[in-house]
N, C-alpha and C positions, 0 to 999 in steps of 0.2 A: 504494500500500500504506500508506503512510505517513497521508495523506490519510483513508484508509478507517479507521484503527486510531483517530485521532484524533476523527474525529466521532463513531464508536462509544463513546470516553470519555467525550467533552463530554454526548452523548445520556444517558449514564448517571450522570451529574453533575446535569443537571435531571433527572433521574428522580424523584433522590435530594433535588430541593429544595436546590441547593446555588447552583448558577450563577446560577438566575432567578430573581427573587423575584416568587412566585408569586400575590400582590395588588396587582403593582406590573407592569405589562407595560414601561414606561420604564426600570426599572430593569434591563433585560436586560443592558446593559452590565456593569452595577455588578457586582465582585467574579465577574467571566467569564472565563473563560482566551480570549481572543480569538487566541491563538495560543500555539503550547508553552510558552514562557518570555513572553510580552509580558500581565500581569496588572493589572487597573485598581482602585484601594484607595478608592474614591469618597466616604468618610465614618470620623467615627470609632469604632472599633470594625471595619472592614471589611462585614458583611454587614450583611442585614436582621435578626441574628438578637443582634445587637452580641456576640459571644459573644468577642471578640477571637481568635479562629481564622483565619489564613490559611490556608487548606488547597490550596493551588496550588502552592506555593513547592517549586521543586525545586534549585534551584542551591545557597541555603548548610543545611547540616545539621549535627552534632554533631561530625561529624570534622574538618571543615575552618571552621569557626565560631574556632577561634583563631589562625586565618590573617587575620581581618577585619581590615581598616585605613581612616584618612579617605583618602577618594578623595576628597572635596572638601566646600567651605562654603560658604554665600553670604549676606555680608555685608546684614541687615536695617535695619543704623540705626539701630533706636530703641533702649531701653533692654533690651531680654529677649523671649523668649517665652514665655509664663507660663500654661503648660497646654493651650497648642494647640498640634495634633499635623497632621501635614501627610495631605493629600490627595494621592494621584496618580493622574492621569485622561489619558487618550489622551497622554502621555508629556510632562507637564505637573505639576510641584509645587506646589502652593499651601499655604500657612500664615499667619497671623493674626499678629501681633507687640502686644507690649502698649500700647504709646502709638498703637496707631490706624491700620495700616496691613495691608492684603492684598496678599500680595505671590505671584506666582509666576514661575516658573523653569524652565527644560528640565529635563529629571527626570535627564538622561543630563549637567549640567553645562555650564560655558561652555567645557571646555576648559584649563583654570586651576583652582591649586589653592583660590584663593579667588574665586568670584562678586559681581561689585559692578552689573552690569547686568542688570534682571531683564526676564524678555517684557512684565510691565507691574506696574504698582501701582495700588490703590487713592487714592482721596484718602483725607484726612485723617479717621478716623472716632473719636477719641478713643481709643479702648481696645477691645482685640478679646482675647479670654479664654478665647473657644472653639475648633472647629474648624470649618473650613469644607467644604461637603458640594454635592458637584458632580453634576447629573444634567440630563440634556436639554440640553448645553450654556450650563447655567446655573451660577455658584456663588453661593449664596448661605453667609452667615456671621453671627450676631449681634453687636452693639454696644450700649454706651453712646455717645452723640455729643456728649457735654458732660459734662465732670467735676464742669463744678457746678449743673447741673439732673438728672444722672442719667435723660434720656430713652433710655431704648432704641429698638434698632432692629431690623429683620431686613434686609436690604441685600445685592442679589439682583445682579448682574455678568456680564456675557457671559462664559464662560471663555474665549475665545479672544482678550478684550480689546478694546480699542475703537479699534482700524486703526491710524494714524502714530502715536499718543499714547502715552506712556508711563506718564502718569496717567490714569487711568480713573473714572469719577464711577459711582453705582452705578446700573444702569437705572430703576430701583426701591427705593421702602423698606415696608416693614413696620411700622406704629406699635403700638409696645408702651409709650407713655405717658410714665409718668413712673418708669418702672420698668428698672431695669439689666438687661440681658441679660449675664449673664458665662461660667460655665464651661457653661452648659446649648448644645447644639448643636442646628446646625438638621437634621431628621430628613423623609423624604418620604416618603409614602402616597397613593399615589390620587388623585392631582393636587395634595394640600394638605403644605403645610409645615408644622409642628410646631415650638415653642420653648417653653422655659421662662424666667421670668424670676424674678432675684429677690424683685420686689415681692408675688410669690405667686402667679401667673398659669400656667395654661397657654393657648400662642397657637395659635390656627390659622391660617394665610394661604393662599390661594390659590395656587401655586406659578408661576402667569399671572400674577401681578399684577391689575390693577385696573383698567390704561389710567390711571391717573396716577402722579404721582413719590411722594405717599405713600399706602396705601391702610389699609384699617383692615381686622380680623380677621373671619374668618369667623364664628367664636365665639370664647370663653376659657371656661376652668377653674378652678372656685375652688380652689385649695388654699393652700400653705405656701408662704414664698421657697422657691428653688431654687436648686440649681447644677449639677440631675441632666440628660442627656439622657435626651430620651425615647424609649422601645421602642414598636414598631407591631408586634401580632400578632394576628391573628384579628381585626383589626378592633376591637381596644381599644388605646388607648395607656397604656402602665404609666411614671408618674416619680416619684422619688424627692423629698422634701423635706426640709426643716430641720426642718420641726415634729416627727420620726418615725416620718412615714409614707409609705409606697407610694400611691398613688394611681391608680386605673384610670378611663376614662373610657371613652365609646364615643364613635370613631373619625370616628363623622358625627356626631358633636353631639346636640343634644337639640334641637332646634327654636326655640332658644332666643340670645340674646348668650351670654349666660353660662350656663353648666353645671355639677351638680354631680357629684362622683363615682359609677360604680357602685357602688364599691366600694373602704374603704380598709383596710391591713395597717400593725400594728404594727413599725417595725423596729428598735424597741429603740435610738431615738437618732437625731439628724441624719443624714439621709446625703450631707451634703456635697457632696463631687466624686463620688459615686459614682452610676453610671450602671445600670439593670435589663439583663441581659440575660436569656434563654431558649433551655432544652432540655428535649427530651420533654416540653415540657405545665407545664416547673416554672420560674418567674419568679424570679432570683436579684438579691440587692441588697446591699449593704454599707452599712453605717452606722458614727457614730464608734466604737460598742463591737459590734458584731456583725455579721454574714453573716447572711440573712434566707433561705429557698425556699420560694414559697409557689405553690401552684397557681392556673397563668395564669386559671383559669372561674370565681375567687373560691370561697367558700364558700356560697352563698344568703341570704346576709347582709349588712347593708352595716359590717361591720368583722369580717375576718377574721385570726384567727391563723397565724402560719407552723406548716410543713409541720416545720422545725425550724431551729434558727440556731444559730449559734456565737458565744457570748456570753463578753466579757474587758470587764467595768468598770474594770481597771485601766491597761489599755492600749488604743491604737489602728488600727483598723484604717484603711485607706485606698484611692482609686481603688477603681475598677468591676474585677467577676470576669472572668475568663477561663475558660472550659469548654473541656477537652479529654480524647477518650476515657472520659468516666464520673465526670472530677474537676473540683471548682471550684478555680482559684488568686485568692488575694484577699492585697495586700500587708497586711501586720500588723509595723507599728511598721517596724522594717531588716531582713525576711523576706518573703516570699511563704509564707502556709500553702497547703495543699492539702487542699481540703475531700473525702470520696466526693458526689459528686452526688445521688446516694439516700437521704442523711442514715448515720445512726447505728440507726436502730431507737427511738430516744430523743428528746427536744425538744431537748436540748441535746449539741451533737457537738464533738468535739477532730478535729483534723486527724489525713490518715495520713501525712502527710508535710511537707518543710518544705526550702523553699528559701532558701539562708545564702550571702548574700556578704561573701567575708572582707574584710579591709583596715578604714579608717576606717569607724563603724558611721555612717548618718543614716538618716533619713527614705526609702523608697520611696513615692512617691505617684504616681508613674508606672503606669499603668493596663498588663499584662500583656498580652504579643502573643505568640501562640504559632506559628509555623511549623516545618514539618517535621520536629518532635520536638524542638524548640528553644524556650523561655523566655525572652524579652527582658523587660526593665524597664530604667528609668531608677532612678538614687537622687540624695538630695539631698549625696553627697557629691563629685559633681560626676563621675558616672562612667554610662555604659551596659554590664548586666552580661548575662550569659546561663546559662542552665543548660539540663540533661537535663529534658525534659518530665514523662519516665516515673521521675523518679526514687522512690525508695523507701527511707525512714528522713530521716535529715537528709542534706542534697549540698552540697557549695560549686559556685560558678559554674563553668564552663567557657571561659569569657571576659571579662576587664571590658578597656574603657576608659576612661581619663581624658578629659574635655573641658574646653572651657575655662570652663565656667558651675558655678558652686559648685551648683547649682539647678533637676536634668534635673528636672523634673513631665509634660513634656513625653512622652505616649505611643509608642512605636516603631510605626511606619511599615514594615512588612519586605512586599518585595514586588518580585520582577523581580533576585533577588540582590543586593540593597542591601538597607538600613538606614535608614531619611529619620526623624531627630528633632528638634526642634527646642531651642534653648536661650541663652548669649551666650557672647560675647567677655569673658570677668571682668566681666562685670554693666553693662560698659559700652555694649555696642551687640548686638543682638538674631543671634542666628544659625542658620543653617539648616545641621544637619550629617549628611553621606552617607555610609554607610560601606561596606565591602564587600570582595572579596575582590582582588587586586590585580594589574594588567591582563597 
């Protein structure tokens, strides 16, 4: 019975385009209830659709969400983790640390309130900035591999590690030049990996590699630096740059090394760390002064206007949206606004609501994860906070804790009734922190 009720769910989950991702047959795993409570978070953002939505999660919800506590950490070493956000795959954590290491960990813990052995590490890759994105029992992650040539990389790793060894060399690299890869993450489509860098490139690689230890791109993209990841839909990929702009490309390239845009969108300012995501057809983006939704088919143009944005030159907005139920959440300055997803009727839209955590005010630049009617973000006051999804007017949090990192940028991970973010030890050694409801 049980058995029978279950795969009638699942059946109507890919129906709905939710479990499979439906240009991607590999990525079945990815973001699949493989069993009632056992959920796989394979990249950042969660699905193909980066819309920051778990929609699995059944264990923690709004009632019992101020019950959360560390059920444990694991000590990373180096100095922070500085806006990678962790993976978790076939019951396996993995997260990036800033001075250059990939590290991951049993997702369930060593057993101990603090982890200092992990299932394995990376060597030494100078600086890792992103997230790391696990598919085909591969993880691959971007780098700089030298702080003072700024060569990138893309650096592709068995996920299951590389047998007795506790360091691990990467199977494979990605040459991305002389060009940093930092906050932009690596994304898969169709056999091909996706990166952005900041010298202004978009990459395409192979997701096979090459048959050698460095391999060069399939093609590039001209655009602006970067520090957006990028969105795969319909066979276009949408990122974000410094210059202003949205930038769409088609998916197979042009026949060419290098490619130009189909088509680019105004978004009213850098966008930073902010990453595209997509619902109903509308490509949504943040930048330093606005929230962008512009339709994913372009306009027949090669420079289209948005759909409408939410535009503040005095302040700033930050991190990639979160779409849930009909609303966009985008942090703005020490809040989460909440956009309607259909806009205003108007070009320019104010929020219908507005998520407020009280205590010491900072910076939220933590990208929003929503599960089971629940709101996470990180702030930079050194706390992970949570709210009602569905809220309406202004709400304070429902939950915060303190950690030990003045510095969360670091995205929530919520998935399998935990909490996986990344941040430090008071800035001095890098940390991986779990939380959850308590045993």
């Amino acid at each position: 019975m049980f058995h029978n009720h279950f795969s009638a769910l699942a059946a109507s989950l890919i129906a709905l385009g939710v479990t499979v991702f439906a240009t991607s047959p590999h990525w079945a795993q990815a973001a699949q209830a493989k069993s009632p409570t056992t959920i796989d978070w394979p990249h950042f953002r969660f699905d193909e659709k980066h819309d920051g939505y778990q929609r699995f999660e059944t264990t923690l919800n709004r009632n019992n969400v101020p019950q959360l506590s560390l059920l444990w950490q694991a000590d990373l070493q180096g100095e922070l983790v500085y806006h990678s956000s962790p993976a978790v795959v076939n019951g396996v954590v993995y997260i990036g640390e800033d001075t250059g290491v990939l590290w991951a960990f049993p997702a369930d813990g060593c057993g101990s309130d603090l982890c200092t052995a992990p299932l394995w590490k990376s060597t030494y890759l100078a600086q890792i900035v992103d997230s790391p994105t696990v598919v085909n029992g591969i993880v691959y992650v971007g780098s700089q591999t030298s702080f003072d040539s700024n060569d990138g990389k893309l650096n592709a790793f068995a996920a299951k590690g590389c047998g007795h060894k506790s360091e691990c060399a990467p199977l494979w690299q990605g040459d991305a030049g002389k060009e940093s890869i930092l906050e932009s993450s690596p994304v898969y489509a169709n056999g091909v990996i996706f990166i952005g860098s900041y010298g202004g490139k978009l990459y395409a690689f192979n997701a096979e590699g090459c048959g050698k230890k460095l391999c060069q791109p399939l093609w590039t993209g001209k655009m602006g630096s970067t520090n957006s990841t990028a969105l795969v839909y319909k066979n276009v990929v949408y990122i974000g740059s410094n210059d202003g702009h949205l930038y769409a490309f088609n998916a197979e390239g042009c026949g060419k090394k290098s490619c130009n845009p189909i088509w680019t969108g105004d978004t009213h300012g850098a966008t930073f760390d902010s990453s595209p995501a997509v619902a109903n057809g509308i490509v949504y983006i943040g930048s330093a002064h606005a929230l962008s939704a512009f339709d994913a088919s372009g306009c027949g143009a090669k420079t289209c206007t948005a759909l409408w944005q939410a535009i503040d030159d005095e302040a700033f907005f930050d991190a990639s949206p979160a779409i849930y139920r009909g609303r966009v959440y985008l942090p703005w300055e020490s809040q989460i606004n909440i956009y309607d997803a259909k806009g205003c009727g108007k070009e320019t839209c104010g929020p219908v609501a507005v998520l407020f955590g009280t205590g010491m005010q900072d910076a939220i630049a933590s990208s929003p994860t929503i599960a089971n009617g629940v709101v996470y973000a990180g702030r930079n006051s050194g706390e992970i906070l949570a709210w009602n999804a569905d809220c309406k007017g202004t709400c304070d949090q429902i939950w915060s804790r303190l950690l030990d990192d003045p510095i969360v940028n670091s995205s929530p991970t919520v998935v399998n009734g935990k909490i996986y973010i990344g941040g430090s030890n008071h800035g001095f050694s890098g940390r991986l922190y779990v939380l959850g409801l308590a045993q």
